[in-house]
N, C-alpha and C positions, 0 to 999 in steps of 0.2 A: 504494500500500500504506500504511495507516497505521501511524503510529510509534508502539512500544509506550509507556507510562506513563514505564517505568525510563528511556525516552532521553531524557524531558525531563530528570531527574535528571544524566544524564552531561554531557548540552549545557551545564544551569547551571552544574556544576563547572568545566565546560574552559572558561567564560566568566569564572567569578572567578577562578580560579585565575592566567589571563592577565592579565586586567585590573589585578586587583590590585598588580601591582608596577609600574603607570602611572599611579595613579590620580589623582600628583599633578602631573601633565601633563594629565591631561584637558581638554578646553572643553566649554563650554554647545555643545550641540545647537540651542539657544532661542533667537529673535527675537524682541526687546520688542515688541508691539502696542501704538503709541500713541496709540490709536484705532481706533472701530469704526463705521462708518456707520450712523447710522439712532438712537446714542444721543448726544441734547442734551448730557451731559455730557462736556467734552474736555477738556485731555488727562484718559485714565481713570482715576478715580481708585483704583483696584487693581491691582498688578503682573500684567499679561499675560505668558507669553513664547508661543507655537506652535513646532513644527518638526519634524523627522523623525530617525526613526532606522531604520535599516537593520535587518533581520532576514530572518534564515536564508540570507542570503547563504554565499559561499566563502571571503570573505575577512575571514583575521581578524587583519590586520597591526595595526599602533598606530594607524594612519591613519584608519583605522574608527572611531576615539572622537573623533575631531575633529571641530567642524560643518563645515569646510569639505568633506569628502571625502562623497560620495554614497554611494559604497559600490554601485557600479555592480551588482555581483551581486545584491545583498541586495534584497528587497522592503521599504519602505518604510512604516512606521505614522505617522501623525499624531497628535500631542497638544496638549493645551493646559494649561499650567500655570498655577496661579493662588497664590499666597505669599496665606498667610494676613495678614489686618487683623489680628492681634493681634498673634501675636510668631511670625515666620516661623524664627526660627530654633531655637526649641523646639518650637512647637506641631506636633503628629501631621501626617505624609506619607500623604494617600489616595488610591492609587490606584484611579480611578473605572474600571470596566468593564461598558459598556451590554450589556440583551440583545441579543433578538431570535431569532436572535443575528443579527449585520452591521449592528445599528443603531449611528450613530454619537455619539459621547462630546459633542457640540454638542447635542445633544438633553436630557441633563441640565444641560448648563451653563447652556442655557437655560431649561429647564424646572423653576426651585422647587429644585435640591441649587448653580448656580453664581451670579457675582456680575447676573448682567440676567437679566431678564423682560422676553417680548413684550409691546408693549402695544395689540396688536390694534389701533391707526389705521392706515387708509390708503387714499389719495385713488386712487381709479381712473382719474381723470383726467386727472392728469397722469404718472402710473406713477410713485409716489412707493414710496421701498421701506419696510417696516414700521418702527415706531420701537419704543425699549425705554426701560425706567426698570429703577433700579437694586433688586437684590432683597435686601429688608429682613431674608428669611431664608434669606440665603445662608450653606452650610455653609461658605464660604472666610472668615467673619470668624472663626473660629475653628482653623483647619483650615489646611494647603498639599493643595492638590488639584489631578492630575494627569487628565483627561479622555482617552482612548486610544482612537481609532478603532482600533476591532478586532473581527475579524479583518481580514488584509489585504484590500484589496479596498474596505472601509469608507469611509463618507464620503469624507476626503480622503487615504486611505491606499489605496497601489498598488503593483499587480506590477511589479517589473525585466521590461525586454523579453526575457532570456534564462528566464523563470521561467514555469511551467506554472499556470495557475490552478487546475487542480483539483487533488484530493487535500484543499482545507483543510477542514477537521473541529474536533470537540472537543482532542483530543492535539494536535492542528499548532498549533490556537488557543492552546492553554493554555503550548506551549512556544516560541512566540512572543513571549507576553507575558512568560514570565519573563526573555527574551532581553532585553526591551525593556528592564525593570525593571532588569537588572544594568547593561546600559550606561547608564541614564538614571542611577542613580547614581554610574558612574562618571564621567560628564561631567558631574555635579552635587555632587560632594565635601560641599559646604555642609550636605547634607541626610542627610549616611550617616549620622549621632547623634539623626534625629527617630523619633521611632519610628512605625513605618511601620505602614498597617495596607492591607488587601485588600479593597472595598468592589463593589457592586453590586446590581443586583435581575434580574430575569425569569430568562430565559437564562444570564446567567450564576452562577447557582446550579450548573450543571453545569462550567461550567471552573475557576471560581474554588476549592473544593474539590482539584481535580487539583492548581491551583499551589500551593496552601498545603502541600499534605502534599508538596510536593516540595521548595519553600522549607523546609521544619522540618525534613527529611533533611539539606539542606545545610550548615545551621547546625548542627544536630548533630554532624557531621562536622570542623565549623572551617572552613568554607571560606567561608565568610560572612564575615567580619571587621569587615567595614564595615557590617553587614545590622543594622538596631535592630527586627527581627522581631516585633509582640506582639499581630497576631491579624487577625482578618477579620468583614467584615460583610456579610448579605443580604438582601433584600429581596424578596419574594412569590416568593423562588428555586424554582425547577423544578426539582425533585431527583429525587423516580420518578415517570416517568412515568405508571407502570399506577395506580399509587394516586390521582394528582392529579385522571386521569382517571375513575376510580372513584367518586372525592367529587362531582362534580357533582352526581348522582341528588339524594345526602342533603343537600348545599349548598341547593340546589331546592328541596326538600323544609321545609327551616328556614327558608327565607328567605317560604315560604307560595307558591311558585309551582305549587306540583300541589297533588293532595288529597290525603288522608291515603289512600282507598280505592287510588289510583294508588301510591304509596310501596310499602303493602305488598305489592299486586300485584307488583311488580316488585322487592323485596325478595324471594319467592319463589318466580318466575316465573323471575328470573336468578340466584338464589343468589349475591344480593352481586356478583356480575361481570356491569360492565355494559359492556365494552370486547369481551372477546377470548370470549364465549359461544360454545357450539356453534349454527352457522346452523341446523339444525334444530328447534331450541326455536322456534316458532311465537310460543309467548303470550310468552316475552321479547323479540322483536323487535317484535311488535304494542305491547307497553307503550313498547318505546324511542321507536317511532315517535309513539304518544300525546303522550310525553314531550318531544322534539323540537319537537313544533308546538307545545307549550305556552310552552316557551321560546325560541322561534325570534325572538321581539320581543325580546328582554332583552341589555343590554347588558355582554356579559361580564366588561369589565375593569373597570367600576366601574357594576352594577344597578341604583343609583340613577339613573345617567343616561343621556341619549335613544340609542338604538341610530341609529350615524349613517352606515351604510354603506348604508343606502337611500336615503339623501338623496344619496349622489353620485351616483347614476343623474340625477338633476335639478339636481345641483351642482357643482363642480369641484372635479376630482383635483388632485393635487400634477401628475400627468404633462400632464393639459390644460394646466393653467394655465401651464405653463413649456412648452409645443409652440415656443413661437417664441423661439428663444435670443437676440435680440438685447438688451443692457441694457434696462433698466426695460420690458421685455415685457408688462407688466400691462396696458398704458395698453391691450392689443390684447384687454380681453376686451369691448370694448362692440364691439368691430369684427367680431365673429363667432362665435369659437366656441365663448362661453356670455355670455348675457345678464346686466347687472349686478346686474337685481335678482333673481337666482338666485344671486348671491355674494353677498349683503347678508341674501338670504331664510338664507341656508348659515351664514354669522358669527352672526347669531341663536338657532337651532335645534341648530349643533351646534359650538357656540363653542372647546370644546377641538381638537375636529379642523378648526376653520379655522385653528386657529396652528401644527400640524402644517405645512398650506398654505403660510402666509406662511413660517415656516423652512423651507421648500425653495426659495421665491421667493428670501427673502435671501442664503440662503449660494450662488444660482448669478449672485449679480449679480458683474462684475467688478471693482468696484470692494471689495465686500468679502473678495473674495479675497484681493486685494492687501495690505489691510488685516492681516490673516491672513495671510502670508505664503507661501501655498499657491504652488506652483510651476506654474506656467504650464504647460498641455499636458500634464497627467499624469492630470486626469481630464475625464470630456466631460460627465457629468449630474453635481450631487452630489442625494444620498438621503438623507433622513432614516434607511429602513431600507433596503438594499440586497438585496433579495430575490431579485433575479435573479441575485447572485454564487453559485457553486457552493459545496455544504457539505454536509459528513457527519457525519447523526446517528449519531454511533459507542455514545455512552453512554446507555442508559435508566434507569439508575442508579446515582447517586452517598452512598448511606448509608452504603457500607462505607467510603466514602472522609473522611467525615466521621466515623464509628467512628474509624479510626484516629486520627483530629487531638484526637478528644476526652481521649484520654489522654497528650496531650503539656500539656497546661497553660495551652494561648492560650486568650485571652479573646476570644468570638465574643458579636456580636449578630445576630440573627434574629425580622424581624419580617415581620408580613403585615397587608396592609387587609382590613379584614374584610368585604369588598362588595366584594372579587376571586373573579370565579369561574373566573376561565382558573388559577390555584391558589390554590384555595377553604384556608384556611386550616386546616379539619378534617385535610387530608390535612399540612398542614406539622408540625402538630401531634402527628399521627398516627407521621409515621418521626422524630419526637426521642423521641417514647418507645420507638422501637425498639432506641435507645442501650447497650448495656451498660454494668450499673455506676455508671448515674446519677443521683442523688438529690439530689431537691428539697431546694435551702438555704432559699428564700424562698417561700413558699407565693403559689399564683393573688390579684391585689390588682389592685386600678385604681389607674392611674396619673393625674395629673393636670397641666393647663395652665389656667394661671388660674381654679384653682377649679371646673372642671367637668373630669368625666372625659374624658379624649381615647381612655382604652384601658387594655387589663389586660396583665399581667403575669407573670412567675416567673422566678427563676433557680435554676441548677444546680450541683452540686456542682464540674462542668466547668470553670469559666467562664463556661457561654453562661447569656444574658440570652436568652428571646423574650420578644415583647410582638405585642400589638398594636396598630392605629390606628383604630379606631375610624369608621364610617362613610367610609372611604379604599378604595381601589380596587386595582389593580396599580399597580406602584411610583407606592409610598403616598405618596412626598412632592412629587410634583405634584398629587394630590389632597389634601393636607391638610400645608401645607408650615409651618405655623406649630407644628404638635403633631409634626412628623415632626425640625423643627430645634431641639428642645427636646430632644426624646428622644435624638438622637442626638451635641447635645452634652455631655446629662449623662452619657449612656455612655460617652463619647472622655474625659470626665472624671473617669471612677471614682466617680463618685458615682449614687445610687441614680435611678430615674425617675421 
């Protein structure tokens, strides 16, 4: 059964409201990483910690905020924390929450928002694991940033043996994380005065919403104390469904992928609904299907570039490539079950989704576990997105929930790449003005990175700031990490974009 809204709200309370009068007993949950395989530069020169924290467990003695106690009931999240290169003890607390949903928080750390980037070498010969260099526009020189395999199940986050895997959904996710969030600063005192913000892109545009307006309930109430609350951010977020879905046609349409004749055709053939039509309607199904083939080559999450799920029919998955669990397993793809130069032809042709590859290669080697401090025997593959884990799409939308937040006073940013078409940015665009009450302070303007536009803009009477990125894709700042780490430290700055 899923849990209603309001109990994520009761759970945070009965969590600070305990906590709080221990908080100066608490311990780090966090193991320094002093080191990571596969990067030249040692020891790392930015504060690591990893480790876990227990949620929705039964027990909720004091023992529970200690790192040594497991918290045998509770299931189990992984994080990575990274203390900001500037000044970690003032600069903003972000807690990072990856879509998907089930993709894991090692995917942005690695990908353009944490401190490494892959760097795509590696020797198949002698099963040498990928190596990394340090990322020039990582949001952690600015920032303390928290990375959260979540939901459970994630990367390197797992179920207690007493715990049922199914049931997790949007609600169980979303009150998970805040579970995670009150103990992580309760075992983190240092950090209860940075002000904190709520960050992410895809998927969780749907959870992240639920915990904010339950966070600003709580603080409302005083039961925060410790809580330096002052807003959230998103990224090509998935908020309604039916409209995201909607937008494609006209997305298509602007982008110059059908004709004009087709557009309207189907403009009035489906009367604007192009998802949930009556199956009867003949000539709307005939134009979807038009439609369809037209863009069945086009690659959704950034249309500028190559559609690369056909190349794995002739290339290697993350699941081939890793079939043989033993350390450095690569060395076995010239042994059989893909030819090397079908990985070298694959690194070429579809260079973003071969680093997808190699991060599934790295984080199942043993050695970088170790590194990591992942516990031994708790999970058996790690995934970049865990897709096979059970999950319930509970919410198809989240505006009303964002309605509400808008009249409390946080400052949100909200942005989207404009050559995402999994959510085409017409429709993100679309439910802010659905807003009540909202009015433009800063009129539509481009914004700029060294002199050329990277993307336009406006802000709101709200708070919120969107923008956008300009020739960027779904979470925009793997695709365009130079103009996405500008933007979003001059917003964490209070200063204009």
């Amino acid at each position: 059964m899923a849990t209603h809204p309001t109990q994520v709200f009761f759970i945070c309370l009965l969590f600070c409201v305990f906590f709080s009068s221990h908080s100066s007993e608490a311990i780090s949950s966090g193991k320094v990483v002093t080191y990571l395989p596969g990067l030249p530069v040692q020891p790392l020169p930015f504060h690591l910690e990893t480790g876990y924290i227990g949620v929705g467990g039964s027990s909720t003695d004091e023992s529970s905020t200690h790192s040594d106690s497991t918290d045998e009931d509770a299931n189990q999240l992984f994080y990575y924390f990274v203390k900001s290169e500037r000044n970690p003890k003032e600069d903003p607390l972000i807690l990072w929450l990856t879509g998907g949903p089930r993709c894991s928080g090692l995917s942005p750390f690695v990908f353009k928002r944490g401190p490494i980037q892959i760097d795509k070498v590696v020797d198949y010969k002698n099963g040498s694991l990928p190596t990394f260099t340090l990322n020039p526009y990582s949001w952690t020189k600015f920032a303390n940033m928290i990375f959260l395999d979540q939901p459970v199940g994630t990367g390197f986050s797992y179920y207690s043996k007493s715990s049922d895997e199914s049931g997790m959904g949007d609600i169980l996710s979303a009150q998970n994380t805040c579970e995670f969030l009150i103990k992580w600063l309760i075992q983190n005192p240092e950090f209860q005065s940075n002000p904190l913000y709520i960050s992410g892109d895809s998927y969780s545009g749907v959870t992240i919403p639920i915990i904010v307006q339950d966070l600003i309930r709580d603080t409302e109430v005083g039961k925060y104390p410790f809580l330096n609350f002052q807003g959230y951010t998103l990224g090509n977020p998935i908020t309604d469904h039916r409209l995201e879905l909607n937008s494609y046609v006209p997305f298509a349409y602007g982008m110059g992928f059908v004709s004009y004749e087709l557009y309207q055709s189907m403009r009035e053939n489906c009367r604007g609904n192009f998802i949930d039509f009556d199956l009867s309607n003949v000539n709307c199904m005939n134009d979807l299907q038009v439609f369809e083939n037209l863009v069945s080559g086009i690659n959704r999450n950034q249309v500028l570039e190559p559609l690369c799920h056909k190349t794995f029919i002739t290339s290697p998955t993350p699941k081939e490539m890793l079939k043989d669990r033993h350390r450095r397993s690569l060395a076995k793809v010239e042994e059989g079950f893909v030819a090397a130069e079908k990985v070298h032809a694959f690194q070429a042709s579809c260079s973003r989704a071969y680093t997808y590859v190699l991060l599934e290669y790295w984080a199942n080697d043993d050695e970088v576990q170790k590194a990591l401090h992942v516990r031994e025997g708790t999970i058996k593959n790690w995934m970049r997105c865990n897709y096979d884990l059970s999950y319930e799409h509970e919410i198809d939308n989240v505006v009303e929930y964002h309605q509400n937040i808008s009249t409390k006073g946080y400052r949100s940013l909200v942005y989207s790449g404009d050559h995402d078409m999994i959510v085409p940015h017409i429709s993100t665009e679309a439910w802010i003005r659905t807003l009540n009450n909202l009015s433009i302070t800063e009129e539509w303007h481009p914004w700029f990175v060294d002199g050329q536009v990277a993307g336009y803009t406006r802000t709101y009477s709200n708070g919120l700031t969107y923008a956008t990125v300009k020739a960027s894709g779904h979470t925009a700042p793997e695709y365009n990490p130079k103009e996405c780490y500008a933007m979003f430290e001059r917003w964490i700055s209070n200063t204009p974009l």
